[in-house]
C-alpha positions in Angstrom: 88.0 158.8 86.0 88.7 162.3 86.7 91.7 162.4 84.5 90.0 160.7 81.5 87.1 163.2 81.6 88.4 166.4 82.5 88.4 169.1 79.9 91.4 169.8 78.1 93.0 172.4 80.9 92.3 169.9 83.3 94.0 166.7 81.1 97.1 168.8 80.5 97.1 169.7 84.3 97.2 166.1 84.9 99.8 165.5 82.1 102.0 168.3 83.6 101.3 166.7 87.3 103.0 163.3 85.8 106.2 165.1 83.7 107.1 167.5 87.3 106.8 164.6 89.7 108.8 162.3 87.5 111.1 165.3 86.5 111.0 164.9 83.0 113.1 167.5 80.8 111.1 170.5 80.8 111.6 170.4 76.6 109.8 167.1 76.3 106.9 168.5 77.9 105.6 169.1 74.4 105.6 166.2 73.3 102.4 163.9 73.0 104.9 160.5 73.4 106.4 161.8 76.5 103.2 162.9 78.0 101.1 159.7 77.2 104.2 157.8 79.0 104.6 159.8 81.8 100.9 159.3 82.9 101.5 155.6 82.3 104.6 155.6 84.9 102.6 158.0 87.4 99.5 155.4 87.3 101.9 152.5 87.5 103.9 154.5 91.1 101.4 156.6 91.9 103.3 157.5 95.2 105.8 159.9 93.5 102.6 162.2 93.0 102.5 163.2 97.0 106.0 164.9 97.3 104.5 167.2 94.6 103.5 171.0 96.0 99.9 171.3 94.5 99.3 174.8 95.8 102.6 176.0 94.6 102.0 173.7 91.5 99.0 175.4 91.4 100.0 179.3 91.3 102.8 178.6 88.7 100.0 177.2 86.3 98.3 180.7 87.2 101.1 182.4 86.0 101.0 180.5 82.7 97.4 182.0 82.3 95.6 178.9 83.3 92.5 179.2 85.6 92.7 178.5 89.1 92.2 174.9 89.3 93.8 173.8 93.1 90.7 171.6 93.6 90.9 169.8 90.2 94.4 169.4 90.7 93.9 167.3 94.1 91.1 165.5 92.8 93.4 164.6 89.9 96.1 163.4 92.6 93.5 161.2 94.1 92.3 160.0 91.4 95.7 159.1 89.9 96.9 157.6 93.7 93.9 155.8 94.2 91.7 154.2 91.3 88.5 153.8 90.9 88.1 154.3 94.8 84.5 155.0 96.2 85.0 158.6 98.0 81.2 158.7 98.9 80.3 157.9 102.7 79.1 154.3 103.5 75.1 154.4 103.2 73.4 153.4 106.6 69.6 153.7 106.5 67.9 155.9 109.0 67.8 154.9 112.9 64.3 155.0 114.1 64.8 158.1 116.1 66.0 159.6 112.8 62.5 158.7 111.1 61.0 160.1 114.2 62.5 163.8 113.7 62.4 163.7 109.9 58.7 162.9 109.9 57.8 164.8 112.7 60.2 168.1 111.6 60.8 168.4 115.4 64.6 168.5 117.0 66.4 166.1 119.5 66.7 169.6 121.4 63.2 170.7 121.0 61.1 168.2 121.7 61.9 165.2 124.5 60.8 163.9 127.4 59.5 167.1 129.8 58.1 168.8 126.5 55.0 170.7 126.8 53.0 170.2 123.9 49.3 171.0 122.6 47.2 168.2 121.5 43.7 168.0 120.7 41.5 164.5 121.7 40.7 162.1 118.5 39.3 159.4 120.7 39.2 157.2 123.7 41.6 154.0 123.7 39.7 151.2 125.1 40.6 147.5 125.9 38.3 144.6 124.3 36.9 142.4 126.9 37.9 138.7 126.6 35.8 135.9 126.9 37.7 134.5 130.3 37.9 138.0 131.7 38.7 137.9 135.6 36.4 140.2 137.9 33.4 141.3 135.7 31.0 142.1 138.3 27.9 143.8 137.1 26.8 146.8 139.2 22.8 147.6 139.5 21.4 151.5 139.8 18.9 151.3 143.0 17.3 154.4 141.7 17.1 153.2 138.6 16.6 149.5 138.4 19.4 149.5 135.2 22.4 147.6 135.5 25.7 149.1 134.1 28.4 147.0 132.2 31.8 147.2 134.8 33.6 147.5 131.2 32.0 150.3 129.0 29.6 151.9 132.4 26.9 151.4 129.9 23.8 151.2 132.0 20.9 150.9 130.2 20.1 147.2 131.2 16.9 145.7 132.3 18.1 142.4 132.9 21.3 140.9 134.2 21.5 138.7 131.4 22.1 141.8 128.6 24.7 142.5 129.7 26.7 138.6 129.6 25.4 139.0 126.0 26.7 142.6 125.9 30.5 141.8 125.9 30.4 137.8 126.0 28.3 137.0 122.5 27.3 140.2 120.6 30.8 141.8 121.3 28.7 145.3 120.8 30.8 146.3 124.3 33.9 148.5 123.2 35.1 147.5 125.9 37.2 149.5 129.2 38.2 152.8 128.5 42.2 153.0 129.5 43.0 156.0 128.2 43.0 159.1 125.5 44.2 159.1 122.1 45.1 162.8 120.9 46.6 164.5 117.8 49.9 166.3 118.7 50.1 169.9 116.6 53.1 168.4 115.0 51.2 165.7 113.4 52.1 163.0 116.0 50.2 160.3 117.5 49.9 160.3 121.3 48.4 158.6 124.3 47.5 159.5 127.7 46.9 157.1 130.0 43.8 157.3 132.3 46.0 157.6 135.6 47.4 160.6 133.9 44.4 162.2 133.0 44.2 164.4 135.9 45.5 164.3 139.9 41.8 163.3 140.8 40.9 159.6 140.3 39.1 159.1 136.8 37.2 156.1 136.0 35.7 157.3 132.9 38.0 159.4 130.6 34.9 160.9 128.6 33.8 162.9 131.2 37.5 164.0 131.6 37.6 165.3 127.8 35.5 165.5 125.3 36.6 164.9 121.6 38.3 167.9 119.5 38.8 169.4 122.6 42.4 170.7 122.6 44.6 170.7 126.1 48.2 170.8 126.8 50.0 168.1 128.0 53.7 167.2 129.0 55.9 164.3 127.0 56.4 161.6 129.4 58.1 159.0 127.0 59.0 159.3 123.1 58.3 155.6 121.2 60.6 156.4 118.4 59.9 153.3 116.6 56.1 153.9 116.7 56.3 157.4 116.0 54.1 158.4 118.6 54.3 159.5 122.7 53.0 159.1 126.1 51.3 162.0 127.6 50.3 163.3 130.9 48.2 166.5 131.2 47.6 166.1 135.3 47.8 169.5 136.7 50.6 169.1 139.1 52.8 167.3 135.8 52.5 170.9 134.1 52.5 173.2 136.9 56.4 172.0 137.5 57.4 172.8 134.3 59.2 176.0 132.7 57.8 177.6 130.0 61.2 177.5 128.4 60.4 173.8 127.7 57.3 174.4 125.4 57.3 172.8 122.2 58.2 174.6 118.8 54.4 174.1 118.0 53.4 175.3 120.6 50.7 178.3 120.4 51.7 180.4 123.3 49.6 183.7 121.8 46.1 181.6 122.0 47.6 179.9 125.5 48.0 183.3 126.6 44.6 184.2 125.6 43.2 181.2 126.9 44.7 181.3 130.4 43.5 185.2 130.7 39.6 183.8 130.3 39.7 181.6 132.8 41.2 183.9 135.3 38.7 186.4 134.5 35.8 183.9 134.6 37.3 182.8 138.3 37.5 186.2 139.8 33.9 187.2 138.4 32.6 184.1 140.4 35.5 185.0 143.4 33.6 188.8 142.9 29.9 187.3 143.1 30.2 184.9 145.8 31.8 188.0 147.5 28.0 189.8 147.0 26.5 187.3 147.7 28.0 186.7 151.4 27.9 190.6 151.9 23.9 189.8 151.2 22.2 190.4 155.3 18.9 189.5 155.4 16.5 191.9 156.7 14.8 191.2 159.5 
């Protein structure tokens, strides 16, 4: 208790607190008797204590060369008025968007759906075949006489047959590429979706991406329970999108540098197609 534990300034405060509110005789204030009651009466009708003036109280206790003590005086009050009362906040454990930020040390503000974001390619989500799986229809190279697997476009097959045993009894087939799992520079998990992958049609993400490459990519959806996000990186997904909305990770300096390259690299070949149509034959 705040009055039990207080130093000795601080228990005579709480002693003097008691004898003003019940407006004891100012000459009995010495006295150990009067005291000891008086804090019994205050405890037993605590009420009496909030008609009391604590900053004036306060400032005459000042004048008696006492430190300044105003907060110990209302914790006093509220100790005395209410007992052995919890004053912390009720706990409530973390709400999954909470985690989200914490782990991520990203902002509500800062990063959201419409982010852009860097990432760099870990891998390429695939989906396992199953044994009753609808539509698995083979597909044979004229040229080459191979047959590729519809799943993994593996096709380096002889015979028709490898390739039942390819994803029905060896399970050695990985199975149909649906997407691209990347790294965010933030530490996060994300996916992109092989229908977001670019504005062209892709079949086969790998030779969309290759892994450790890094791209940019804009936040589609946040899973805050999963700690991770959906990405799109198709051209006409960042193209409508301010620069104002990059993410805090984001390295503009080597995006910069980056973006210069490939204009140069497209107006050296813009500058040599140019010779090479200005080229007449002679004659």
């Amino acid at each position: 208790a705040v009055v039990s534990t207080q130093s000795g300034h601080y228990g005579r405060g709480a002693e003097k607190m008691a004898i003003d509110a019940l407006e004891y005789d100012e000459d009995d204030e010495d006295d150990n008797n009067v005291k000891q009651r008086a804090l019994e009466e205050i405890m037993d009708d605590p009420e009496k204590l909030l008609d009391l003036d604590l900053d004036a109280f306060n400032t005459e206790l000042k004048r008696q060369e006492y430190p300044d003590k105003r907060i110990t005086l209302y914790d006093i009050r509220d100790e005395l008025t209410n007992r052995f009362a919890d004053k912390r906040s009720p706990y409530h454990g973390l709400t999954d968007e909470e985690k989200f930020y914490l782990l991520s040390n990203e902002s509500a503000e800062g990063f959201k759906e419409g982010s852009i974001v860097q990432c760099v390619v870990v891998g390429i989500a695939r989906r396992k075949p199953k044994g009753d799986e609808p539509d698995i229809q083979p597909k044979r190279n004229e040229a080459t006489g191979m047959w590729q697997c519809p799943l993994c476009l593996r096709d380096e097959f002889p015979e028709l047959s490898e390739i039942w045993n390819h994803f029905d009894t060896s399970g050695s087939c990985p199975g149909q590429a649906v997407g691209v799992r990347v790294r965010l520079n933030n530490g996060i998990s994300g996916f992109i979706a092989t229908k977001n992958l670019s504005d062209q049609k892709v079949t086969n993400p790998e030779e969309r991406v290759k892994i450790g490459k890094q791209i940019d990519a804009k936040v589609l959806r946040v899973n805050f329970e999963k700690v991770s996000v959906d990405l799109t990186c198709k051209t006409s997904d960042l193209n409508n999108t301010d620069e104002k909305n990059r993410d805090l990770y984001y390295d503009t300096e080597a995006a910069d540098q980056e973006k210069k390259a490939k204009e140069a690299k497209k107006n050296k070949k813009e500058k040599s197609t140019d010779c090479d149509s200005a080229l007449i034959p002679l004659l």
